[in-house]
C-alpha positions in Angstrom: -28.5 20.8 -21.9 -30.2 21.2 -25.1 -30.9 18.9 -28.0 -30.1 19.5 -31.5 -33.3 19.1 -34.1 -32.7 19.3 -37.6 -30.8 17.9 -40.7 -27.7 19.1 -39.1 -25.8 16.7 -37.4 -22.0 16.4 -35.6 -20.3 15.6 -32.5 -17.5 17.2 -30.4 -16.8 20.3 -29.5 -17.3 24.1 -30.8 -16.6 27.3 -28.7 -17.5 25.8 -25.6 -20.2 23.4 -26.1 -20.3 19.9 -26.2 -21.8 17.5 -28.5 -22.6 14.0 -28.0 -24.8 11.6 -29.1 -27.4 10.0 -26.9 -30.6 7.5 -27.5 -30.2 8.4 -30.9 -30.6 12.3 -30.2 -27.3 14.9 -30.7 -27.4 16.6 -27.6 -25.1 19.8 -26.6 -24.2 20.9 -23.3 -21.5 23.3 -21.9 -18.6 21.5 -21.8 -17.1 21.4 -18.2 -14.4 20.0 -16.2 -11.2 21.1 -14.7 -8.9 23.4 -16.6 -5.5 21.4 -16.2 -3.8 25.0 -17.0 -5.8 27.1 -14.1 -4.8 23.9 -12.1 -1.0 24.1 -12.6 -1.4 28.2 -12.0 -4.1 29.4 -10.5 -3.6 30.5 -6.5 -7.0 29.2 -5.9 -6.0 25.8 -6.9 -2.6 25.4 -4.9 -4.3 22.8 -2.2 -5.5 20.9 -5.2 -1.9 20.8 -6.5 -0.5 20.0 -2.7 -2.8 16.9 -2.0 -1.8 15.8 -5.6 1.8 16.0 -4.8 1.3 14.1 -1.9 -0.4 11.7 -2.9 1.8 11.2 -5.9 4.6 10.5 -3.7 2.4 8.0 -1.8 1.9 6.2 -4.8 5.5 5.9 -5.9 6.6 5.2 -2.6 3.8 2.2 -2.7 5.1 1.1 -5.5 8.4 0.9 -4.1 7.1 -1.1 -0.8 5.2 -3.6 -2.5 7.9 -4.9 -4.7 9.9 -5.1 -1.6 7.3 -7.2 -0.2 7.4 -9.6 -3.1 6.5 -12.4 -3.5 4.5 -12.7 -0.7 1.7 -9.7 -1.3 1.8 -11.3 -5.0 0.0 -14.2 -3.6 -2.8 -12.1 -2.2 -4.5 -11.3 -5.4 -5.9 -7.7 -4.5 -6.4 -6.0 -7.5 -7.0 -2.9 -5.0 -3.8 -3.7 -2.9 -2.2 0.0 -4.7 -4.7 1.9 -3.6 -5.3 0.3 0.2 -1.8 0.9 0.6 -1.4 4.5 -1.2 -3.7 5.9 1.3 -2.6 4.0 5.0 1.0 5.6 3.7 -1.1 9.3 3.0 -2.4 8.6 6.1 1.1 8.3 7.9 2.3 11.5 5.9 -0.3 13.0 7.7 1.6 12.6 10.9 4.4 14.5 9.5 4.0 17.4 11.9 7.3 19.4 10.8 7.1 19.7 7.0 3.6 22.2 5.4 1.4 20.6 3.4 2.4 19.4 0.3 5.9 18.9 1.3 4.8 16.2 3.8 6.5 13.1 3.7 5.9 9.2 4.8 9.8 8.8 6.2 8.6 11.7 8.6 5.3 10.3 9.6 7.1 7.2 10.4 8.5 8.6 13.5 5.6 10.1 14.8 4.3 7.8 18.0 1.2 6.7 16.1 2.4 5.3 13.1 3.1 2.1 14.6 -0.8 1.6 14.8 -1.5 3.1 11.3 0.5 0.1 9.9 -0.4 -2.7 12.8 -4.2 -2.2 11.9 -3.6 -2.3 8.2 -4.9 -5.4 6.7 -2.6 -7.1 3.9 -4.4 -9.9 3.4 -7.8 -9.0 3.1 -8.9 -12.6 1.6 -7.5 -14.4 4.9 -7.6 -11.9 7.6 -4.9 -11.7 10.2 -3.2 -15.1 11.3 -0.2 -13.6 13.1 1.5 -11.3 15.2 4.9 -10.1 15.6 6.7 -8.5 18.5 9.9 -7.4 17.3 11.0 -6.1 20.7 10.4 -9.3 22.6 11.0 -11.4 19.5 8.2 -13.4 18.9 5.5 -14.4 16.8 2.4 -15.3 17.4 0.2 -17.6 15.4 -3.0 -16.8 16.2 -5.2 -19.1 13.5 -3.0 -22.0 11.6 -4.6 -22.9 8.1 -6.1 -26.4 7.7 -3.6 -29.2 6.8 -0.7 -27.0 7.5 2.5 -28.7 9.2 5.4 -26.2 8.4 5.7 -22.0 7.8 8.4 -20.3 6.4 9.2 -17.3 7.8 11.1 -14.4 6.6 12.1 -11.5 8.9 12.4 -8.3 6.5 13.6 -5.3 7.1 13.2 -2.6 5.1 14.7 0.8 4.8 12.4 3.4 3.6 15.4 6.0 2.7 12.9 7.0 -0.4 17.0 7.4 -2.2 17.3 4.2 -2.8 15.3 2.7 -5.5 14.7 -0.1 -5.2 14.2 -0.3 -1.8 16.8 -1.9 0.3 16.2 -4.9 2.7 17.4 -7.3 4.9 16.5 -11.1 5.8 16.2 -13.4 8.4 15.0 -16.7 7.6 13.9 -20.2 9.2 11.4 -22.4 9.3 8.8 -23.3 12.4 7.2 -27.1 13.1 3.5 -26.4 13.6 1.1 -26.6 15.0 2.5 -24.1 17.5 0.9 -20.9 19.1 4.3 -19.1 19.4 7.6 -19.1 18.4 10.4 -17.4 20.1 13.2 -16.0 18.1 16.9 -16.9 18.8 18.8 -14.4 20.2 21.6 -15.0 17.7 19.7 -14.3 15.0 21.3 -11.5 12.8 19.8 -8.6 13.6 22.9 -6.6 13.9 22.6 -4.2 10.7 19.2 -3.6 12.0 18.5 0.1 12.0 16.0 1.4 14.3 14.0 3.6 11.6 13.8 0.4 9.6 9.9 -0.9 8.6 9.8 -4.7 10.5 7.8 -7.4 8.5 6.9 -11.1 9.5 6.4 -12.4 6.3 4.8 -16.4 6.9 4.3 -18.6 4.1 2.2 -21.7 5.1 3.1 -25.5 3.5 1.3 -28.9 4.3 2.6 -32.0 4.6 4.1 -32.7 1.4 6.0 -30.2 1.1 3.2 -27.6 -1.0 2.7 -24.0 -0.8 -0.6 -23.2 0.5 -1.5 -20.6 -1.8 -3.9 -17.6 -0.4 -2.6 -18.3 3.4 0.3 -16.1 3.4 0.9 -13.2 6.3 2.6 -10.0 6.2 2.6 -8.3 9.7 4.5 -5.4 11.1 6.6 -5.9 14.4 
């Protein structure tokens, strides 16, 4: 880095060096940073261009899930909720053991044995914590801590297919309503569960409402069954 003295004075660029203004001073330096057209070509750059792919198509897909969550993540607030959930679904492409690198895919990682643990541990709610559990094979959920003043939740079964061809993503509801307080709720057997598809995400999604009938804003769940 060098400074400039004298009566001459600019900023920008000029064959390769940088000029830029600080404390008053005009100070030049090499310019630097990536060359986007070495990036696009270069062979030393192609695992740069594969994790970008990657987690490009994490991103969209993200996208895609948290409007299918809506509007329950809306109430969460998390200006960082993208990017939380862009990389627990690069961390699931990761499991995608058939495809090479760069062609990985979240639908893939889905069926590897860990991912049910990738997406159990992930937290939705980070301004309330976990309140629930849901065991979709024995049909249950679990209320583990009840907010203050609440008398009633709303819950929504959704399930989700991740079929990345469908835009937006497709889903399908069961709804009722549970009496609390209550540590567990059992699911009827008659539910409609029938178009159910085993590769299918599984969401409990519990809205929480006091006495008078009011939202309790903040207190909403999303967990995976």
């Amino acid at each position: 880095m060098a400074e400039l003295i004298g009566i001459l004075k600019f900023k920008g660029k000029l064959n390769g060096l940088s000029f830029y203004k600080m404390n008053g001073k005009i100070i030049m330096r090499k310019s630097g940073g990536f060359d986007g057209e070495k990036i696009l070509k270069d062979e030393k750059y192609v695992n740069v261009r594969k994790n970008a792919s990657e987690f490009g198509r994490c991103s969209k897909f993200g996208g895609k899930l948290r409007r299918a969550l809506q509007p329950f993540v809306k109430d969460f607030r998390d200006p960082i909720l993208h990017g939380r959930v862009a990389k627990m679904l690069h961390d699931l492409m990761k499991l995608d053991s058939v495809s090479c690198k760069g062609e990985r895919t979240v639908q893939l990682g889905l069926q590897h044995g860990e991912s049910g643990k990738i997406l159990d541990d992930f937290v939705w709610n980070t301004g309330d914590g976990k309140r629930c559990r849901y065991d979709y094979e024995k049909r249950t959920l679990f209320f583990d801590r009840l907010p203050a003043r609440s008398t009633k939740a709303v819950v929504t079964l959704r399930f989700i297919n991740p079929d990345e061809g469908h835009d937006p993503l497709e889903f399908v509801d069961v709804v009722f309503e549970v009496s609390l307080p209550c540590s567990e709720f059992i699911i009827s057997e008659d539910e409609g569960f029938e178009s159910v598809q085993a590769h299918y995400l599984k969401f409990a999604l519990i809205r929480f409402y006091d006495a008078d009938g009011f939202l309790l804003r903040g207190k909403t769940a999303v967990v995976v069954g």
